[in-house]
C-alpha positions as CSV (number, residue, x, y, z in Angstrom):
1,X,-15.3,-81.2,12.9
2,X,-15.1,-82.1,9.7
3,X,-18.6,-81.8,8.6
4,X,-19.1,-78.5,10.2
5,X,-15.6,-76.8,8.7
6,X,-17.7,-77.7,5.3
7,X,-21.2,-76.1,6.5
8,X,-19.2,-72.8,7.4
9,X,-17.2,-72.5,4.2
10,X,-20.5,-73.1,2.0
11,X,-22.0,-69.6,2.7
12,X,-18.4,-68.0,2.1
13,X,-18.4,-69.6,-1.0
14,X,-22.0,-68.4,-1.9
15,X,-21.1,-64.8,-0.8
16,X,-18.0,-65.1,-3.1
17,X,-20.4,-66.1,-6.1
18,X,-22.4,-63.5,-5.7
19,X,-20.0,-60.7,-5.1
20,X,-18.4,-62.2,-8.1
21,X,-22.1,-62.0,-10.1
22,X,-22.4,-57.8,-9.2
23,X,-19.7,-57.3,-10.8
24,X,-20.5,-57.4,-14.6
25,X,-23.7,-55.4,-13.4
26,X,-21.3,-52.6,-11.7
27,X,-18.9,-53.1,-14.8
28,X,-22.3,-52.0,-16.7
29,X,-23.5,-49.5,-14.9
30,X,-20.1,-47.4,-15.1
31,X,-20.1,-47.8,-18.9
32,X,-23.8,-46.8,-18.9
33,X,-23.1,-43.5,-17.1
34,X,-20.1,-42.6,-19.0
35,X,-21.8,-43.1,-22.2
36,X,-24.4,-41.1,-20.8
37,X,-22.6,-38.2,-19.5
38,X,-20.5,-37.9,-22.2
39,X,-21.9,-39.1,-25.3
40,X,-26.1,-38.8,-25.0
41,X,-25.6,-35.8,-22.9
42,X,-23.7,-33.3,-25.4
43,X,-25.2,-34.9,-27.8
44,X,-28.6,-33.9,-26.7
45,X,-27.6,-30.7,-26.5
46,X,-26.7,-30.2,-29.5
47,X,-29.5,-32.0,-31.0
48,X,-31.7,-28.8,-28.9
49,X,-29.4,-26.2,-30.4
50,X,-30.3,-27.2,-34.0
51,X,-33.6,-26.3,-33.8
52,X,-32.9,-22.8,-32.3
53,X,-32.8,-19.4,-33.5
54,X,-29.4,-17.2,-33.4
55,X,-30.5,-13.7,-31.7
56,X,-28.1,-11.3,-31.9
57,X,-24.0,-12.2,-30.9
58,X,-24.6,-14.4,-27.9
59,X,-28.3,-15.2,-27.3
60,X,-30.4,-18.3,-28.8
61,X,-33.8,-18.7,-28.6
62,X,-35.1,-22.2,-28.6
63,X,-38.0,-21.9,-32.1
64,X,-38.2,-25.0,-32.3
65,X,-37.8,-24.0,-36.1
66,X,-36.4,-26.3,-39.1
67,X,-34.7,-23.6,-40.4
68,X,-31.5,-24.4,-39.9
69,X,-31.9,-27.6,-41.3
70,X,-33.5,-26.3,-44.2
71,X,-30.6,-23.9,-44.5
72,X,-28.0,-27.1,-44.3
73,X,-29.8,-28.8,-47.5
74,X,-28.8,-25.6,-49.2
75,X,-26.6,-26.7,-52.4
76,X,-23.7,-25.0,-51.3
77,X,-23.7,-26.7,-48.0
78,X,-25.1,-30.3,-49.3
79,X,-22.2,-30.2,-52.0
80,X,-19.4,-29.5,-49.0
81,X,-21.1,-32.8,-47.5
82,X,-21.1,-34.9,-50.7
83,X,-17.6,-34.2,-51.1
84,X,-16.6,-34.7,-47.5
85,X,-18.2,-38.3,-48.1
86,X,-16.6,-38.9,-51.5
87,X,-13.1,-37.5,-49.9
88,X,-13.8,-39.9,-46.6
89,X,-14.8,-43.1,-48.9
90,X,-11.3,-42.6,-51.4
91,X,-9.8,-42.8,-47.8
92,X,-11.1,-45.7,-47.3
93,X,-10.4,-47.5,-50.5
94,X,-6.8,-46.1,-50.5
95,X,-6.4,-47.4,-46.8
96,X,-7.6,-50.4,-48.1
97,X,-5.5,-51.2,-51.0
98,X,-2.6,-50.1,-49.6
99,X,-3.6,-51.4,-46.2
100,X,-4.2,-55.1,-47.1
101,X,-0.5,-56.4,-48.6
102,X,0.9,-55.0,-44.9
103,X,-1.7,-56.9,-43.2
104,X,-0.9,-60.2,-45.2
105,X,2.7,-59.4,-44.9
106,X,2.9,-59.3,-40.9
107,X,0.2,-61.9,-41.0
108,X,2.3,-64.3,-43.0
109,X,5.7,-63.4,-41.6
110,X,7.8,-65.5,-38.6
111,X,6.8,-65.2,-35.3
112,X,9.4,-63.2,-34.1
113,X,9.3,-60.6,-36.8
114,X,5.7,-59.8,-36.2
115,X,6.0,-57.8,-32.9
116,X,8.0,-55.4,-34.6
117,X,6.4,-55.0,-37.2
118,X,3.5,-54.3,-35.5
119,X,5.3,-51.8,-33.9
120,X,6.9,-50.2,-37.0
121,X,2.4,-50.0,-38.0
122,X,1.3,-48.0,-34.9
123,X,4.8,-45.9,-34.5
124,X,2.7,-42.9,-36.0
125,X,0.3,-43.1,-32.8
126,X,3.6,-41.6,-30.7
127,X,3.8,-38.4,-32.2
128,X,1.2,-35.7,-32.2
129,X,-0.9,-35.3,-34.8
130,X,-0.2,-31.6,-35.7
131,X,3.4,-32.7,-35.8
132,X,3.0,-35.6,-38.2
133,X,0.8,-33.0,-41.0
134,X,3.3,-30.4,-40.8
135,X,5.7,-32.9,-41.5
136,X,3.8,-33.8,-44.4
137,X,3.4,-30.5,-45.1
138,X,7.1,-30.3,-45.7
139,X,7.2,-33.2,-47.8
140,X,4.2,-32.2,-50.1
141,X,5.4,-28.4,-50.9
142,X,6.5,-27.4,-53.8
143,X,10.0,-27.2,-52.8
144,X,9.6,-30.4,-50.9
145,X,11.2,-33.6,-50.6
146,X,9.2,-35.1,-53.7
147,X,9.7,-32.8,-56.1
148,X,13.0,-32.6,-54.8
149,X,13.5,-36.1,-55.8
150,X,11.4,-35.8,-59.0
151,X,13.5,-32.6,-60.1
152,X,16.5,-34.6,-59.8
153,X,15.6,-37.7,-61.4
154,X,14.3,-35.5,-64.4
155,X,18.0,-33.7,-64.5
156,X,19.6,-37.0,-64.4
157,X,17.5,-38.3,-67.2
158,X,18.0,-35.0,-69.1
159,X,14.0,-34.0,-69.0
160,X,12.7,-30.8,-68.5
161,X,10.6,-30.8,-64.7
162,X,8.2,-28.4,-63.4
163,X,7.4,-29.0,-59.6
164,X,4.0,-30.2,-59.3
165,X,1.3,-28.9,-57.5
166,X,1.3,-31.8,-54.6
167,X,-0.3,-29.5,-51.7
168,X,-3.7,-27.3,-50.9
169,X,-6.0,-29.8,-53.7
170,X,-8.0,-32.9,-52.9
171,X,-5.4,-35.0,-53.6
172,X,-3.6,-33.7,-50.6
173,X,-5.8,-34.3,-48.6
174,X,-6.4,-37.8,-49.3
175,X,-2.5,-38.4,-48.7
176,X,-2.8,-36.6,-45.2
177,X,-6.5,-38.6,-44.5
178,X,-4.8,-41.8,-45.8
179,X,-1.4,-41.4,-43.7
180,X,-3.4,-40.9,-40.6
181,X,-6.0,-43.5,-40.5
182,X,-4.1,-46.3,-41.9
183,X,-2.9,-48.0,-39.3
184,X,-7.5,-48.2,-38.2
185,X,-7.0,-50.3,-41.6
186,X,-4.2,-52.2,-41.2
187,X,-4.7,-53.8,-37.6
188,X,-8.4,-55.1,-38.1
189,X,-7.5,-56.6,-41.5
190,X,-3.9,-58.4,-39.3
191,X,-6.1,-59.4,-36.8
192,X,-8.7,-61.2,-39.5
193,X,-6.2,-62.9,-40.8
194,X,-4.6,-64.2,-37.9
195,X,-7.1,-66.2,-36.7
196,X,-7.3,-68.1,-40.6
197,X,-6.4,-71.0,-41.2
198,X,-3.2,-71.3,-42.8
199,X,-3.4,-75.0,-44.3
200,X,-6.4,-73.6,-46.7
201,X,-4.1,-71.6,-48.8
202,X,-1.7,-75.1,-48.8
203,X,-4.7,-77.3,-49.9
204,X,-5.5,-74.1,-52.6
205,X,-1.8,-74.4,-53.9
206,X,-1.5,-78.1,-53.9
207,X,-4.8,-78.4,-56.0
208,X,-3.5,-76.3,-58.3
209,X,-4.3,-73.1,-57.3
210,X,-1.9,-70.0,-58.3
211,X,-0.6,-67.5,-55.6
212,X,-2.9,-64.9,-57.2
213,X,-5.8,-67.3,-57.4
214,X,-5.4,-68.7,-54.0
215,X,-5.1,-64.8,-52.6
216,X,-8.2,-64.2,-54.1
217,X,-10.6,-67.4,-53.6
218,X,-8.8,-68.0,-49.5
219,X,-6.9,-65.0,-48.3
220,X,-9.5,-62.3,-49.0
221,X,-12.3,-63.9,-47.9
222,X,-10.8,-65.1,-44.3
223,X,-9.7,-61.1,-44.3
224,X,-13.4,-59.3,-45.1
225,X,-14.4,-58.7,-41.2
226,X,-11.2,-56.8,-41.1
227,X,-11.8,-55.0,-44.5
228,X,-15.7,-54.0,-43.2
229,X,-14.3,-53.3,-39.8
230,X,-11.2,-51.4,-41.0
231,X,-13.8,-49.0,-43.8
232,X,-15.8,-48.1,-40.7
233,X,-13.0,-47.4,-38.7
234,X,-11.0,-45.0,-41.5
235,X,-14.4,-43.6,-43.0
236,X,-16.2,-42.6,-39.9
237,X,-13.0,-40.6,-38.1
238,X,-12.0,-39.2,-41.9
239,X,-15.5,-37.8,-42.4
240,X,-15.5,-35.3,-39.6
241,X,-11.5,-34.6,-40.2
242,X,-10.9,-31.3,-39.6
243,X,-7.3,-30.1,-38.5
244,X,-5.8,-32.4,-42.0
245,X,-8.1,-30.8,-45.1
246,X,-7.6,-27.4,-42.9
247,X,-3.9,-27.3,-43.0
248,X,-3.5,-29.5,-46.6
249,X,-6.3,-28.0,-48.3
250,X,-6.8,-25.4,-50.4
251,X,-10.3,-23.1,-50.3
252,X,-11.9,-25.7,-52.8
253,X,-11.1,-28.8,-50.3
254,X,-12.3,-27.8,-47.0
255,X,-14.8,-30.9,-45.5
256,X,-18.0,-30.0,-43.7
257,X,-15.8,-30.4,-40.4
258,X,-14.1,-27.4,-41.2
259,X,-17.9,-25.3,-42.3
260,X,-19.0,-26.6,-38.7
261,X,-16.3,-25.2,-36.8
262,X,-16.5,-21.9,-38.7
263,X,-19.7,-21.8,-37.6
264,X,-19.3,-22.3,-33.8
265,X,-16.3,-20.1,-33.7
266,X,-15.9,-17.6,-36.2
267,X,-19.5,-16.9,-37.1
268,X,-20.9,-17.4,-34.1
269,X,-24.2,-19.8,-35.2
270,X,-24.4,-21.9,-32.9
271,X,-27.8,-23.2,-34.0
272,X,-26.5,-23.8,-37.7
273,X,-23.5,-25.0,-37.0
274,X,-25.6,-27.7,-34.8
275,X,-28.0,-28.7,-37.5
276,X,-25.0,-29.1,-39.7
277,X,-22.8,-31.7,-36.8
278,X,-26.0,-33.6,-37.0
279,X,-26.4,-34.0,-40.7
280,X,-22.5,-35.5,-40.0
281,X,-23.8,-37.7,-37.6
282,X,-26.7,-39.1,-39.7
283,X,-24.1,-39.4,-42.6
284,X,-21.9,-41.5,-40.2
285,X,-24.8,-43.5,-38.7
286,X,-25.9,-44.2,-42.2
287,X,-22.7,-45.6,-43.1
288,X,-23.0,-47.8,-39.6
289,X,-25.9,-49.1,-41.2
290,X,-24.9,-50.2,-44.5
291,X,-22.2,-52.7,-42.6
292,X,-24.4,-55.6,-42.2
293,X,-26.2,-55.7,-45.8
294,X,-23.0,-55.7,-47.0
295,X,-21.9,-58.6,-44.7
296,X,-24.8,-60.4,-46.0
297,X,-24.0,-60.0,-49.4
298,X,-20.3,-60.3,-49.2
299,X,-21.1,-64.1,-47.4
300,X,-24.0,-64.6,-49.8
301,X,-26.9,-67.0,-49.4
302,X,-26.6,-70.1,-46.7
């Protein structure tokens, strides 16, 4: 009895197993088709349309041309991507600085402070987007809520005030970039420096170590896969921004996000506008690339 209850569990068992091993394979293939269907696939498209010819208001004509390419290299156009990139890295470094004493903060604060304040970081994600720029529209104007506060500051110290120019300038558009993506900043860098070891920075102070010295030489090192994963995760979504530099920018701060969708929509180029969303992707892709030399350097040699 015995012997053969054991003989007929064996093959349930091995059935179990190997249900159990179809399972990451099933988990792969449904993350394989979506990526497909929705990534490669529009993608592809896309990648076609570049290198077709606009003929007249609705019609394209696959050329097979590099025209439109050559027509994206144009200064005018290759300037509006330089400056998307130089806009989308000051994001980044912004994020960053402001991004990293939060992250230390929560990471270094009592247990049972640090679900709040997590809470308090990704607040923003509950209200829309649109919402949250308009509101920063309010507080940027002229007659805003900061030079509202800067106008009577200056009366109370007795000094003449002129509201500044706060909105439709790059500068604006760094706030809006920066007040959207930070929390892409702040969480990788917490989550970094969660998992370091805490008795390090002890052993730094104990030997002698200032807090400034021991920030520098323990804490910032244990946090740089959250700094390269945070960069990547502010630059690359800020880069092709478009609804922020539309509605905080003035007509000298628009991205290349905001070219491209003239160009589907407005102009009606489908083919340029294209060859112009793939420049974007190369320029993100390129940035992709750069992580791990910088890893490498960061670590330096084993």
């Amino acid at each position: 009895m015995t012997a053969g209850a054991g003989t007929g569990r064996r093959p349930e068992r091995q059935r179990g197993r190997r249900r159990a091993g179809l399972l990451p394979g099933f988990a792969a293939l449904g993350s394989g088709l979506w990526f497909l269907l929705f990534f490669l696939a529009p993608l592809a498209f896309v990648w076609v349309f570049s290198f077709g010819r606009q003929e007249g208001l609705i019609d394209i004509e696959l050329a097979w041309t590099l025209d439109n390419y050559l027509r994206a290299l144009d200064p005018l156009y290759l300037d509006i991507l330089l400056r998307s990139i130089w806009l989308a890295g000051l994001t980044a470094a912004v994020s960053l600085a402001l991004g990293l004493p939060v992250a230390v903060g929560i990471a270094f604060a009592p247990a049972r402070w640090k679900p709040l304040l997590l809470l308090l970081v990704v607040l923003p994600f509950l209200t829309n987007l649109l919402i949250r720029t308009y509101a920063l529209i309010a507080v940027l104007r002229t007659k805003g809520y900061v030079n509202a506060v800067l106008g009577w500051a200056a009366e109370w110290l007795g000094l003449p005030f002129e509201p500044l120019p706060l909105l439709y300038n790059d500068a604006a558009v760094v706030i809006g970039l920066v007040y959207v993506h930070m929390p892409f900043m702040i969480l990788p860098l917490y989550a970094a420096l969660e998992r370091m070891d805490r008795s390090l920075v002890e052993a730094a102070l104990d030997l002698g170590a200032s807090r400034a010295r021991a920030f520098w030489t323990v804490v910032v090192p244990a946090a740089l896969p959250g700094v390269f994963a945070g960069t990547i995760l502010v630059f690359v979504p800020a880069l092709g921004s478009y609804l922020t530099p539309d509605l905080l920018g003035g007509a000298d701060s628009q991205m290349i996000a905001n070219v491209i969708e003239r160009q589907f929509k407005r102009a009606n180029d489908w083919p340029f506008g294209a060859a112009l969303s793939l420049l974007l992707i190369y320029a993100a892709f390129g940035t992709l690339a750069l992580r791990p030399a910088l890893a490498r350097r960061w670590r330096g040699p084993r």
